[in-house]
KOLDRENMI-133456 format. One line per 4 residues: number of its first residue (from 1); their letters; for each residue x, y, z of N, C-alpha, C, O. Coordinates in pm, 1 decimal. Atoms other than C-alpha are relative to their C-alpha. Layout:
BEGIN
NUM> A> X/Y/Z/X/Y/Z/X/Y/Z/X/Y/Z ~ ...
This chain:
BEGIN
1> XXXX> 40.2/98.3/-100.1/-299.7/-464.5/-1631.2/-148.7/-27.0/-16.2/-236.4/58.9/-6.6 ~ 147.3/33.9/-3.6/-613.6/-650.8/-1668.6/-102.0/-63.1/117.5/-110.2/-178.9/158.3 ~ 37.2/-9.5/-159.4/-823.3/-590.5/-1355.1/-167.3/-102.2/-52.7/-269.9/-46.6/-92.0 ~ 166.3/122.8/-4.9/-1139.2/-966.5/-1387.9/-32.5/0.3/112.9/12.0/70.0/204.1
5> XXXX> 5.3/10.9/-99.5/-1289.7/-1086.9/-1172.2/65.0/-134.8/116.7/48.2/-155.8/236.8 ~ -136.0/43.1/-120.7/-1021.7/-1324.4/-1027.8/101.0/68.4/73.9/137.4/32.1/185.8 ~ -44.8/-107.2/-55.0/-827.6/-1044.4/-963.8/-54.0/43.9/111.5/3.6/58.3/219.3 ~ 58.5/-86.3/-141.1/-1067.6/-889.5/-740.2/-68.8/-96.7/104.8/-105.2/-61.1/216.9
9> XXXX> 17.9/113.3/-92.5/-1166.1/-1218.6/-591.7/107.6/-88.0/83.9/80.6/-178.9/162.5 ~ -80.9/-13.0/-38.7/-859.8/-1248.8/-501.8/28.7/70.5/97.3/61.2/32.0/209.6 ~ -98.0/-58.9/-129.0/-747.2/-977.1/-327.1/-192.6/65.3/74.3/-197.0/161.7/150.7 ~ 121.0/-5.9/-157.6/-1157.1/-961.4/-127.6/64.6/-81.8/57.9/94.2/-39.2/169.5
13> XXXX> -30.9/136.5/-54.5/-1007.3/-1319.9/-42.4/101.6/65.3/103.2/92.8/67.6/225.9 ~ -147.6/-87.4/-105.6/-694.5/-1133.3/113.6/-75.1/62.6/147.0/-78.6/32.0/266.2 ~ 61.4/-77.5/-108.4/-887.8/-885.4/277.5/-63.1/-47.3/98.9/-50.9/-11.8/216.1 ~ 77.5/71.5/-107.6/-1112.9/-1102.8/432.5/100.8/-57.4/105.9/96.6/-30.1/225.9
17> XXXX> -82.0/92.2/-85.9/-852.5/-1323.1/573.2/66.7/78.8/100.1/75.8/45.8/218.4 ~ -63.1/-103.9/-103.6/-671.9/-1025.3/721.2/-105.6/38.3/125.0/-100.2/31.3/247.8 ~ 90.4/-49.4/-133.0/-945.6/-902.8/901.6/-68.6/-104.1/80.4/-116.7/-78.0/190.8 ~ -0.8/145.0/-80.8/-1018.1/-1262.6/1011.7/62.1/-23.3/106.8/16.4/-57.6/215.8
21> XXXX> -86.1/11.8/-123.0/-682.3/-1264.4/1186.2/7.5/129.5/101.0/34.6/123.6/220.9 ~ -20.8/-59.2/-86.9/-682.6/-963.8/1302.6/-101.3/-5.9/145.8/-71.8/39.5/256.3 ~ 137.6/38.2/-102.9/-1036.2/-1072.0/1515.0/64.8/-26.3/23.5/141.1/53.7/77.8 ~ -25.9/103.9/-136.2/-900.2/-1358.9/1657.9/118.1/46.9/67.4/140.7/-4.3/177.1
25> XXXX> -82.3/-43.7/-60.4/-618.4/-1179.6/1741.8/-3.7/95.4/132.0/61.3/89.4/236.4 ~ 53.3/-92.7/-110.5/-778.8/-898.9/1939.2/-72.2/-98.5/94.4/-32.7/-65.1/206.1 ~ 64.7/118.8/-12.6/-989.0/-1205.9/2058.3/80.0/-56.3/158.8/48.5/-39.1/276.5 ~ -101.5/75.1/-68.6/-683.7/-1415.5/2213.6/77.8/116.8/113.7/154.5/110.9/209.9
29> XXXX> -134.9/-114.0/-101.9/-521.0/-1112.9/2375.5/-104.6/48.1/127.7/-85.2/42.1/249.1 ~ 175.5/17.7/-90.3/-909.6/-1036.9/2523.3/36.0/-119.9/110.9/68.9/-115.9/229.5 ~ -6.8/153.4/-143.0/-884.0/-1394.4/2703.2/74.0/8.6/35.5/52.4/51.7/148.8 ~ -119.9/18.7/-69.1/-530.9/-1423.1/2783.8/-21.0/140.8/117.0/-22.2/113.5/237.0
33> XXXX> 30.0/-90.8/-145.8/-595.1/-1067.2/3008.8/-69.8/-45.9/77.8/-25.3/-75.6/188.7 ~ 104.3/43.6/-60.3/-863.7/-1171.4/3123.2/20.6/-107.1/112.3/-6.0/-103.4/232.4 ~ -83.2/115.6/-63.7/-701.3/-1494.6/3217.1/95.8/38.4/104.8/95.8/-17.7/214.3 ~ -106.1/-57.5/-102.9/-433.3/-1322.2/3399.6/-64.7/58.7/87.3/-40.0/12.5/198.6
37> XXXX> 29.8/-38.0/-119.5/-631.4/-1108.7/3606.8/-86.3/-107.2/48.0/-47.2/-112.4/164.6 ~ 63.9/81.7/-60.2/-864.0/-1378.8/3706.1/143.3/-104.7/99.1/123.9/-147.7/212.8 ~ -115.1/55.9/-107.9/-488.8/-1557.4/3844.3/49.6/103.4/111.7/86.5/79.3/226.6 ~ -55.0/-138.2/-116.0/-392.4/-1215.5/4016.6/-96.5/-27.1/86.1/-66.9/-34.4/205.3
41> XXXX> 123.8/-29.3/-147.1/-721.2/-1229.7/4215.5/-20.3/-132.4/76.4/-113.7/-161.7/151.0 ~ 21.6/114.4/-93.2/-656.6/-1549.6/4351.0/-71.6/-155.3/-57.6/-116.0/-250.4/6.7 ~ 66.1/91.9/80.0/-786.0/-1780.3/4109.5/-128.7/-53.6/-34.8/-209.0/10.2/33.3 ~ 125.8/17.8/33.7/-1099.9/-1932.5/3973.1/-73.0/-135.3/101.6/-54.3/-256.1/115.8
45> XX> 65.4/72.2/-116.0/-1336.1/-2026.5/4250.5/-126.1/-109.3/-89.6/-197.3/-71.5/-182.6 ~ 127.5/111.9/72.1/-1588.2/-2352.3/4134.9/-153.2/45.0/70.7/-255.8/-15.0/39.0
């Protein structure tokens, strides 16, 4: 197997992307709680 550097630009490319989604993922789940308890307490006062 011949390990260039497309190979390994490749799979940084991967890696990155993974840990990309996994942010916004922790991210979205962050707000959506957030979101919910702000409806439990009666909602968002102006």
């Amino acid at each position: 197997m011949h390990l260039d550097a497309v190979f390994w630009g490749s799979i940084v490319s991967v890696v990155i992307a993974v840990v990309i989604f996994v942010y916004l993922g922790f991210k979205v789940v962050k707000l959506m709680n957030e979101d919910a308890q702000r409806n439990q307490s009666g909602g968002e006062k102006p």
